[in-house]
N, C-alpha and C positions, 0 to 999 in steps of 0.2 A: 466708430465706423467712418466719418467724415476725415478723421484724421486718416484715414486711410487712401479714400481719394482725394487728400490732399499732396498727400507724400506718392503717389502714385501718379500723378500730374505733373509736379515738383521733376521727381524722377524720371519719367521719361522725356520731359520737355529735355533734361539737362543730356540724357542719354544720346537721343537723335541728334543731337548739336556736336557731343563732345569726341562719337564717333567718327575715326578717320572714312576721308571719303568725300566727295560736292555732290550735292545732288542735283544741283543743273548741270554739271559736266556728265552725269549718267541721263541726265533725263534728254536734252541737245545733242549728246555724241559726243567720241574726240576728237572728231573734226570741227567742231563750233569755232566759231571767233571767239574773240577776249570780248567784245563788245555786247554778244552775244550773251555770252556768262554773265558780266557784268550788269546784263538788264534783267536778265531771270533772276539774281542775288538781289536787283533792286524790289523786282516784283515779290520775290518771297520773304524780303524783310532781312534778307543775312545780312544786310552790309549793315546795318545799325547791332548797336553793342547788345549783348544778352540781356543785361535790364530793361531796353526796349522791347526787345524782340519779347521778354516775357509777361511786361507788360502790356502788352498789343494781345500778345494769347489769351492773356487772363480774360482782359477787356472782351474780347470775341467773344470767349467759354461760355461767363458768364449771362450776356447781350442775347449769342444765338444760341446756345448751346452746340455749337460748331466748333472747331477746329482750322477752319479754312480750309481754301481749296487745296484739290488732291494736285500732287504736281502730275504725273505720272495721266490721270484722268480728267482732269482741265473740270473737274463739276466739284458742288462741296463735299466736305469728307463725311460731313455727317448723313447727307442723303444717300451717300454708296454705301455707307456700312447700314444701316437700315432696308436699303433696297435687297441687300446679301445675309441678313440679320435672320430670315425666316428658314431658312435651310438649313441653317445653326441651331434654331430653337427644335427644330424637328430631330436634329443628328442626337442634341443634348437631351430633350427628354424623351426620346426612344432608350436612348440611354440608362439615361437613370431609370425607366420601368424595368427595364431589364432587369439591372440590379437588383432592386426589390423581387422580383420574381426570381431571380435565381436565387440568391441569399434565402430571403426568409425560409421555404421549406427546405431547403440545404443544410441552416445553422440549427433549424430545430429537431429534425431528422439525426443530425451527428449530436445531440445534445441529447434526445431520449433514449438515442442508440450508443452511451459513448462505449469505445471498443469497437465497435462494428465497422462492416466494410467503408459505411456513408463516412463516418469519422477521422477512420482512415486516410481518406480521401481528401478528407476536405483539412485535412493538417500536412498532407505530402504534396500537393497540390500548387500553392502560394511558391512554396522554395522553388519550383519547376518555372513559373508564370514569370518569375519573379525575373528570370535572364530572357524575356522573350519580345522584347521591344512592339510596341501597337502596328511599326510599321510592316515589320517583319510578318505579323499574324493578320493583317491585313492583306499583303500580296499571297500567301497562303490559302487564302479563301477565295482571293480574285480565281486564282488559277485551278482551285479547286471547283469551287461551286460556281462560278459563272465561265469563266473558259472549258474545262472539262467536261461536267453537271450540265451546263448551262439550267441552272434551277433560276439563279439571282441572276440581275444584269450585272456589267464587268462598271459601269459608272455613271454617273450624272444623275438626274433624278425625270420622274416620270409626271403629268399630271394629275388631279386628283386627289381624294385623300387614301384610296388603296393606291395608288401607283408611290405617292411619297413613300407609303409605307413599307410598300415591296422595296422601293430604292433604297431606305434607310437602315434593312433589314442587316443587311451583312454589316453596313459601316457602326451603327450601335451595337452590334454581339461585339465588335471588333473593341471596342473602348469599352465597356460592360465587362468582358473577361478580365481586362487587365485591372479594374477598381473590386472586382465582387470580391476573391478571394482574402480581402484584408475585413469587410464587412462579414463576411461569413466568420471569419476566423473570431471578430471583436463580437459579434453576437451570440456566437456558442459558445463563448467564453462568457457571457453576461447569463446567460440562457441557465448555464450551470449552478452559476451563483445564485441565482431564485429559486432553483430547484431543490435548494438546499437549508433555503429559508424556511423561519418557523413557522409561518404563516403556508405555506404550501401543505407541511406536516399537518396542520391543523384540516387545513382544507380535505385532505384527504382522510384524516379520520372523521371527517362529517359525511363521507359517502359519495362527494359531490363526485358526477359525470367527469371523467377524464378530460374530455373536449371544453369544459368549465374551467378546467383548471390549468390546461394551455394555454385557453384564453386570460387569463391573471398571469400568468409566469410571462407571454409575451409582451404584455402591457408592459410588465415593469421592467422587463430586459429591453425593449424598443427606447427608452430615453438614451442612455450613454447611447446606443448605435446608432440612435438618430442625429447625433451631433455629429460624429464621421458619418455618417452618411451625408450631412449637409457638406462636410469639408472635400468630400469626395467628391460631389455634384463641382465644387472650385474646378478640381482638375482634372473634370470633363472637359469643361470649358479649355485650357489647353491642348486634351487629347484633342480635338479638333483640329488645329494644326494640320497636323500628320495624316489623321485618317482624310481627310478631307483633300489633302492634296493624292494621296491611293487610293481613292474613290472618286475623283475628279469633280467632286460636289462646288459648284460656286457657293461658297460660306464665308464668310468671315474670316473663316479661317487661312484658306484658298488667298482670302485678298488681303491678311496679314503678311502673307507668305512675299505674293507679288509685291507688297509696300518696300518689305525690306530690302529684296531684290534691288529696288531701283532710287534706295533712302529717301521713298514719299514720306518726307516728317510728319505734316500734317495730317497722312491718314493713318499712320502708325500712332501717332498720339491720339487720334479721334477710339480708334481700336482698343486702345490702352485702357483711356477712361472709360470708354463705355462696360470691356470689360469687370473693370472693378467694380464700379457700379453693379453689374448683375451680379457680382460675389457678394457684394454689401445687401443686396437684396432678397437673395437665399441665404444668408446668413440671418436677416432676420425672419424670414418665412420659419427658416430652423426654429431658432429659438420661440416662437410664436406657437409653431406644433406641438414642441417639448413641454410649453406650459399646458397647454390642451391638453396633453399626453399625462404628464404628471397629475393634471386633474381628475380628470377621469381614473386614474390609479385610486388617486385617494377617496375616490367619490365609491368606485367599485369597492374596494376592500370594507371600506365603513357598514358599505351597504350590506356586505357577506358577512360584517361580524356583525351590527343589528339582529338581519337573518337567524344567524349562530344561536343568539343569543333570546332572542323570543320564540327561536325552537327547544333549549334548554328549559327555558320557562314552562313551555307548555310539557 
C-alpha cells in the first residue's frame, strides 16, 4: 500500500510537468510579459531541472505535508483541499450508505426469490445502468426533482446536519446508482452459493428460525462483497468529479476540476496524494472488517454446531 502512494506521487509529480501547456502563462494571461513569466517560472521552481524540482517536492511532502502553494489560489494546497475536504467526506459516505442499503435487501430478495420479478430486475438492470454516465443521471434528477418537483434543491449545500443531508440527497443517489448494481449483482451471486452449502442443509434440518439462518448465509456471503464493496467506495471517490461539478457542491472534487482548468500543479498533486491516501485507508478499514467478518463466521457456525451437537447428546 505505500508502494502505492509512492508511484502515485512519482506519477503525477511527472504528469503535471510533462503535460503540454505553462501554467503561469494561464495563470498571468496572454498578455503577460516574458519577464513576468519568467519570475512566476522562478517562483514555482520550473526553471530548475526535474531532479530539483522533485527533489524540493519531496523535501516539502515530507517537512509539511504540503505540496505548495496553489498557483491559481496564492494560499497552501494542503489547506484548500482540507478546507473543501468536508463536503467530499459527506457526498462519499452518503454514498456508500446508500449502497449498502440499496444492495443488501435487493441481493438477498433476488437470491430467495431466484426467478422472480426482484431477480429479474436486478440481472436486467446493470446492462441498462451500464450506458448511462453519472453525469447524464445527475442533470436528470436536477430537472426532475429540484427544478420540476422542486422536492431537492437544484445545488450547493445547506447548513446543518439535516440541511447537508437534504443537500446530499440527490448528488449520493446519483453516484450510489451507478456502483450498487455490480454489488448487487456480486452478492446474489455469493448469496446463492451459501445457500447451497452443506452447512445451510444442516442448519435447516435442525429446525432453526428462517431469520437464523439469513443471518449465517449473510455472514458468510458479506466477505467477498465486502472487498468490492471496499473497491467501489475507491471510485466514489472519483464519481465525485462529476457529480459535484452538477450539483455545484464546493468539494474537492469541484476544485480538482478548477486545478486542471488552469495547470495549478501543486494543487493537483496535493489532490492526488491525498486522494490515494484515503483509498489506502479504506483499503485497510476493508480488509480490517473482512477479518472481523470472517471471525465472527467461524465463531458463529462453531457455536451452531456445539449447539447441534449437545442437542444430539441430549
Amino acid at each position: 500500500m505505500l508502494l502505492v502512494l509512492v508511484l502515485v506521487t512519482i506519477g503525477v509529480f511527472l504528469i503535471v510537468r510533462l503535460v503540454p501547456g505553462d501554467p503561469a502563462q494561464m495563470v498571468l494571461g496572454l498578455k503577460a510579459r516574458p519577464e513576468q513569466i519568467a519570475d512566476m517560472h522562478h517562483r514555482l521552481g520550473l526553471d530548475q531541472s526535474i531532479g530539483k524540482q522533485f527533489t524540493s517536492f519531496i523535501g516539502t511532502l515530507l517537512a509539511t505535508g504540503d505540496t505548495g502553494q496553489s498557483i491559481a489560489y496564492n494560499v497552501s494546497s494542503r489547506a484548500l483541499v482540507l478546507s473543501r475536504l468536508p463536503v467530499s467526506l459527506w457526498l462519499i459516505g452518503c454514498s456508500a450508505v446508500l449502497v449498502v442499503a440499496i444492495s443488501l435487501p435487493l441481493a438477498m430478495t433476488a437470491a430467495l426469490h431466484k426467478g422472480g420479478w426482484v431477480d429479474q430486475l436486478v440481472r436486467i438492470v446493470p446492462t441498462i445502468t451500464l450506458g448511462m454516465p453519472e453525469f447524464w443521471v445527475g442533470l436528470v434528477f436536477v430537472l426532475l426533482f429540484a427544478v420540476t418537483l422542486k422536492i431537492f434543491p437544484v445545488g450547493g449545500t445547506q447548513p446543518g446536519i439535516d440541511g447537508m443531508l437534504y443537500s446530499m440527497a440527490l448528488p449520493s443517489l446519483t453516484i450510489a446508482l451507478a456502483q450498487t448494481p455490480f454489488i448487487v449483482r456480486s452478492l446474489r451471486t455469493r448469496i446463492l452459493e451459501v445457500l447451497g452449502a452443506d452447512f445451510v442443509v444442516t442448519l435447516r434440518a435442525a429446525h432453526l428460525p428462517e431469520r437464523v439462518i439469513r443471518r449465517h448465509v449473510l455472514r458468510n456471503a458479506l466477505l467477498p462483497a465486502l472487498q468490492l464493496y471496499g473497491m467501489k467506495i475507491s471510485f466514489l471517490v472519483g464519481g465525485t468529479l462529476v457529480v459535484e461539478q452538477v450539483f455545484g457542491l464546493k468539494g474537492v472534487g469541484s476544485l480538482l476540476f478548477s486545478a486542471i482548468t488552469v495547470r495549478d500543479f501543486p494543487l493537483i498533486q496535493a489532490i492526488a496524494i491525498y486522494c490515494a491516501l484515503g483509498v489506502v485507508l479504506i483499503s485497510i478499514i476493508v480488509e480490517i472488517a473482512g477479518g472481523l467478518i470472517d471471525y465472527r463466521v467461524r465463531g458463529g457456525l462453531g457455536g451452531e454446531a456445539r449447539h447441534q451437537e449437545a442437542g444430539g447428546v441430549a
